[in-house]
Phi, psi and omega in degrees: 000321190281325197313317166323289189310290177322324189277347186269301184314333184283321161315323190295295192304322172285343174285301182283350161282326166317315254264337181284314215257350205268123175303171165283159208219155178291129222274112184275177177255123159271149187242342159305308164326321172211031166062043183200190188238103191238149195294168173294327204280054173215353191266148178269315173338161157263137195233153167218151181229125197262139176260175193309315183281345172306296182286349147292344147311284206274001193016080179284173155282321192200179184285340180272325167322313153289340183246346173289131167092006182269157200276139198049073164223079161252146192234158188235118156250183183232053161143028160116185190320102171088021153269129183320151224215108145199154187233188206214128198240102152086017196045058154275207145257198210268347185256347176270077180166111162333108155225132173285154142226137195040047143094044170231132181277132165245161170142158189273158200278355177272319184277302193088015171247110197290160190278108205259298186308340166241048158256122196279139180269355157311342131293002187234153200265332180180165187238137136256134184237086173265141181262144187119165167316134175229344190274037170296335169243333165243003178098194204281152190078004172289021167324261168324327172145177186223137178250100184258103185246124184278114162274180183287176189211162153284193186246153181280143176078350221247120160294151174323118150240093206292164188220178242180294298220138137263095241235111178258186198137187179312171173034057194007064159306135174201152189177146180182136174215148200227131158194199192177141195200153186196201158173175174228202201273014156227335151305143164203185196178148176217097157267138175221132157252158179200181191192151181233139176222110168227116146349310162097171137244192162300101187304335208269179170237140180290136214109336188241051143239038151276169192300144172085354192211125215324353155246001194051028154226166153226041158311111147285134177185178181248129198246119199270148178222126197214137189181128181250145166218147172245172180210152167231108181231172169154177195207234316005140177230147158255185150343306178266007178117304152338118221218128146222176215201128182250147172198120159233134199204127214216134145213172179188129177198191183214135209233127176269132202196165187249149191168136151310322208271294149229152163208042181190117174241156184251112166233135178234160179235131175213137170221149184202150187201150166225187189174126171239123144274097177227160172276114157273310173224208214265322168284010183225126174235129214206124203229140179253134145211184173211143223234186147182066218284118160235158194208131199208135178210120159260115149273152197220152162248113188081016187148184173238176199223165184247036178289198202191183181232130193265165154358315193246057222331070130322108187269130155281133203258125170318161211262316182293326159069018147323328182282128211244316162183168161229199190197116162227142186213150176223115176249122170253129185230163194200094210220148198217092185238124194243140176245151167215116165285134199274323211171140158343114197045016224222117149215156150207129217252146150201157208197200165210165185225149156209146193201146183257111170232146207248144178228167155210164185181154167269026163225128201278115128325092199294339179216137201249356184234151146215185224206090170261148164221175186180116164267113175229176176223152159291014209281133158259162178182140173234127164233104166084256167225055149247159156208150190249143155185120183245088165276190185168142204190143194236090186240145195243105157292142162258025145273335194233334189101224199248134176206120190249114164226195210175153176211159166274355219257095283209105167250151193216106166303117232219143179309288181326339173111007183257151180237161172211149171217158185250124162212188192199133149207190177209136196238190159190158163220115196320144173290136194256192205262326169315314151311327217246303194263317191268156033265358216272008189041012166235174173246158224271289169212161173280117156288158194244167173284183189239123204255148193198126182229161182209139180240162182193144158213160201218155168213144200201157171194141183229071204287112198047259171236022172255171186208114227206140197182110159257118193234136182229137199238155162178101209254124176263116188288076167250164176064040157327156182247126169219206167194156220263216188274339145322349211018045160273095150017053159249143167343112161200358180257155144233159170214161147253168195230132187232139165183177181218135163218150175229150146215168184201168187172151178196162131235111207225143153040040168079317198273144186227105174236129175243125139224179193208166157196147174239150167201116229217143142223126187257079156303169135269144186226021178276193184231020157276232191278303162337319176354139189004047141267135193336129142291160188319131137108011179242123163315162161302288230236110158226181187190112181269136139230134194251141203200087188248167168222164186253139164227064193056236196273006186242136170240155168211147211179136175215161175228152173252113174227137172212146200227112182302179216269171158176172193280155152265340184246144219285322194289352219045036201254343183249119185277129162270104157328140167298166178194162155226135194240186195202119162240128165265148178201176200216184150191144151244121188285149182259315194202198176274027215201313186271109177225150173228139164296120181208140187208141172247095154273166175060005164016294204281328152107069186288121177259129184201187179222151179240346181212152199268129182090026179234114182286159213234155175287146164283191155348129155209152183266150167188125195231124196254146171256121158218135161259136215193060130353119178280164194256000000 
């Protein structure tokens, strides 16, 4: 860990020894921070953005590989490649944080938690993450922060161009994808399939199958993952500006896990959205759109069963009569956001959002549909080196009521090109129908939403092509969902949330450097026996550094991520160790088109846990093929 440290601090130093002599680079644009398309040096958020090429660098396997170790980012999984995945933003929980894809909110509508492990990355064109309150623009569950994942698209003008790669490895690692994206001169378009496979390991750890302790078996195997996905994108712009826009994205597979009980879930994910963009008048621009994330897990014990879904998704049960339970959810979503330039550096957006969300479940439920709208507004305004941007957003549920929140924030621009910014908002996240109902399908007591305020400043600078951002935080978290003694659900927790984040990052003279550090304390603030103890699965303290060079037709490249100790349990009593790991990697380009790939994780065969009884992968190999034609 200190090793972590020092190298993100020795980035920070070379950054600031570069920064008079380094050109200026081009300012990319975010669109998450304030649901519109704003250069980065204007978002007051702190944003880390990973681009397309970062993830042909870093040749990750699965989303965590790419978003662990980012700065107030920790992530748990419970046994390797295609096991449930989940993370913590800001030491928050695992539900407090949004996450899009092409702007359509996913996660199942029972949990509220998106499936991270079948999001394939092999589809995806760049992430945006910004950390802090957001839901003043989205509504509930933005606490920790919001995660926007792009898929790929063509280009206007782009001739058909196919793409390619195929990927081996450990634990009979298999992986592959085929596509093709193009346009014509106002057009463009992207199809792709692709697909995964591994054997796996023993997820569970041998030993931890008493009640209560991870898997209830203690049976050793391997436990396999398999999981296919397509993608559909495309758009028209016309002449006058006018812009509409497609997106469809599929996966399905099926995970394999240790259990008496279940040991096998079917899951598929579909999220599809479109969006028409036009000028009403030449200061008003105003985009309709609509979205739709459905999600479905059948569990089985010993197999799957051949059973089916009828028309009115009814499930019919299969002659084997295997099936232990399931879950389908549907979110129909909708949304009408008109910009209007005020002035010179002056906008302001405002809209309504409504989003439906639908369950079926083998557990009856009293109640299986709600109904959210949320009205928000916008203002940004630069004057000179000040910069302003004031939100505010109303969303009325018919499950939960009425809930109002707002942000703040203040930036001041320094002759040298360094910023410093201020803000305050405030979030919440709605209690989910899992909360309300389950396991008994009625409810218990009315739960409250979950509430949360945070002030934060931040410094941040982007002196030529180096880029550097220090941000200190602090959110205090109320009416927390915990469960009492009964394990019934109620408002009874509270925490605070403290941290410092760094990043830093360039591309110079060929070398490609990332470094990120977190440095966090995720209390409990209730006043029982918990009292300031860590929450669960989040460290104090973690820290990446990503670090590549161009050798002519050789790329060469490692990554450093190490993580401090932390609890799997609310009591503090079962310790996760700290660990550190080391990935090596290589690409040799062949041509412009042709390239092959090797990556070493785990270099050292570090054995460590993100959830306590769930084993983490060793050493593993991997060799990538790829066809990429540049464009």
């Amino acid at each position: 860990m200190k090793k972590t440290l020092l190298a993100a601090a020795l980035l920070s130093s070379i950054a600031a020894a570069h920064a008079a002599d380094a050109p200026d680079a081009l300012d990319p644009v975010i669109v998450t921070a304030t649901r519109t398309a704003t250069p980065l040096d204007e978002v007051l958020a702190p944003v880390t953005v990973i681009t397309h090429e970062d993830i042909e660098r870093l040749q990750p396997r699965n989303v965590q590989d790419l978003l662990a170790g980012l700065p107030g980012v920790v992530m748990a999984n419970t046994g390797g490649i295609g096991q449930q995945t989940s993370l913590f933003m800001r030491g928050s929980n695992s539900s407090h944080t949004l996450v899009l894809v092409d702007g359509v909110r996913v996660g199942t509508v029972g949990a509220g938690l998106p499936a991270y492990e079948q999001l394939a990355v092999e589809q995806i064109d760049h992430i945006e993450v910004v950390r802090g309150p957001r839901s003043s623009l989205y509504g509930s569950d933005a606490i920790g922060g919001v995660i926007q994942i792009f898929t790929r698209h063509g280009q206007a003008g782009e001739a058909p161009t196919p793409s390619l790669s195929v990927t081996g490895g450990s634990h009979g690692y298999t992986a592959g994808q085929v596509g093709v994206s193009g346009g014509t001169t106002h057009g463009w378009y992207n199809a792709s399939l692709g697909g995964q496979y591994t054997s796996g390991i023993n997820a569970c750890r041998i030993g931890a199958g008493t009640a209560f302790k991870g898997c209830f078996t203690d049976e050793p195997d391997h436990d396999a993952y398999r999981t296919y996905n397509g993608a559909l994108s495309g758009g028209y712009r016309w002449d006058d500006g006018t812009e509409l826009t497609g997106s469809w994205l599929r996966s399905k597979g099926d995970i394999e896990y240790d259990g008496d009980y279940q040991n096998l879930t079917r899951r598929s994910q579909q999220v599809a959205g479109a969006k028409l963009a036009f000028d009403v008048l030449s200061a008003w621009r105003m985009s309709v759109s609509l979205g739709q994330n459905q999600d479905r897990a059948d569990n089985y014990l010993n197999g799957a069963d051949k059973g089916y879904y009828d028309a009115d998704f009814n499930y019919v049960t299969g002659a084997d009569k295997l099936r232990v339970g399931y879950l389908y959810s549907k979110r129909n979503q909708g949304s009408w956001q008109n910009d209007f330039t005020l002035a010179p550096g002056q906008t302001l957006s405002a809209g309504v959002d409504y989003q439906q969300e639908k369950l079926s479940s083998d557990t009856d439920y009293l109640k299986d549909t709600r109904n959210n709208t949320g009205v928000f507004a916008l203002y940004q305004g630069v004057f000179g080196p000040h910069e302003i941007q004031l939100s505010a957003r109303h969303d009325h549920n018919t499950q939960f009521g009425n809930h109002t929140t707002g942000s703040a924030a203040y930036g001041f621009r320094f002759d040298n090109g360094m910023k410093v910014t201020a803000s305050y908002g405030t979030a919440f996240h709605a209690p989910t129908f899992n909360d309300e109902y389950y396991p008994y399908g009625v409810p218990t007591v009315n739960l409250k939403p979950e509430k949360s305020r945070t002030a934060e400043i931040g410094l941040s600078g982007r002196p030529g092509i180096w880029n550097w951002a220090v941000n200190a935080y602090q959110s205090q978290v109320d009416d927390l969902i915990g469960y009492d003694a009964n394990f019934l659900p109620v408002n009874v927790s509270k925490a605070r949330l403290r941290g410092l984040e760094g990043q830093v990052g360039a591309d110079v003279d060929g070398w490609h450097v990332r470094g990120y550090l977190t440095l966090q304390q995720p209390l409990d603030r209730d006043s029982g026996l918990e009292k300031d103890n860590l929450l669960a699965r989040r460290p104090r303290r973690t820290g990446r550094v990503d670090l590549d060079k161009d050798l002519g037709a050789l790329t060469l490249g490692g990554s450093v991520y190490a993580s401090g100790y932390s609890y799997d349990d609310a009591a503090n009593t079962t310790r996760l160790g700290g660990y550190t790991t080391a990935d090596l990697r290589a690409t040799w380009h062949m041509d412009d088109a042709w390239s092959v790939q090797g990556r070493v994780a785990n270099v050292a065969d570090k054995r460590y846990e993100t959830a306590a009884y769930y084993n983490q992968l060793g050493r593993t190999y991997y060799v990538t093929v790829r066809f990429s034609p540049v464009r």
